[in-house]
N, C-alpha and C positions, 0 to 999 in steps of 0.2 A: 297571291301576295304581290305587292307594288315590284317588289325588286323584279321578279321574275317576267313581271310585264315589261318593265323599263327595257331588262334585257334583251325580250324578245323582239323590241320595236327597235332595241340599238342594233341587234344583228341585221334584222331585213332593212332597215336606212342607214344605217351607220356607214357604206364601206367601208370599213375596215378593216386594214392587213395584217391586223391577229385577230384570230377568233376571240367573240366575247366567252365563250367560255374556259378562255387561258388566261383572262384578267379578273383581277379584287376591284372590289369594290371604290378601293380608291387609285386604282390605277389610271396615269394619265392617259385620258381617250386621244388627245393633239397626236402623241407621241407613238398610239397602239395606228396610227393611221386618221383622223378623224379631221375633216377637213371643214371649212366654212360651208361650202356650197351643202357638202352633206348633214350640216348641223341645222339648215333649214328643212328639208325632208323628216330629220328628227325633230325637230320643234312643233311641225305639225303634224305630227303623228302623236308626240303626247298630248299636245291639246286635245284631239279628237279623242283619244283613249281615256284620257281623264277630267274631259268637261272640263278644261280649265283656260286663260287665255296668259300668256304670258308675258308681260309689260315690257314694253321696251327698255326699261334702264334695269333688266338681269335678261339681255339680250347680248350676253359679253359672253366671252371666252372662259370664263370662272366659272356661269352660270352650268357649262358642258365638260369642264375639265374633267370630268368623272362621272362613274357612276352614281357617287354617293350624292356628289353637287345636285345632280341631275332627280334624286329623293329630295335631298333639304328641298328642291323647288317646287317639287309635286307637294311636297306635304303642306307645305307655306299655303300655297293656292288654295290646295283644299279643304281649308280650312272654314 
């Protein structure tokens, strides 16, 4: 399932200083730890996992604020 992938790619790039598995779905990632530099490492780990290319203008903060953001984008793509 997507979420579980997301997940697994947020743990191994994400640094973040709470475990993904102490956060919801729409818990803020900024705030669980979740920084710029590391939100590139995630961005391309989900393109690569999900064939997908992510357009510069949901190349924002919004785009990452969550897990959930981070579905609505997969799903948008792969469509």
């Amino acid at each position: 399932m997507v979420v579980e992938k997301v997940r697994e790619i947020l743990e191994k790039t994400g640094r973040l200083s709470t475990p993904v598995a102490d956060l919801q779905n729409d818990s803020d990632l900024y705030n669980a730890g979740l920084t710029s530099l590391a939100t590139v490492g995630l961005m391309l780990a989900l393109e690569d996992e999900f064939d997908i290319e992510i357009p510069d203008n949901l190349l924002g903060r919004k785009t990452f604020a969550s897990i959930q953001s981070i579905l609505d984008v997969v799903a948008q793509l792969k469509k």
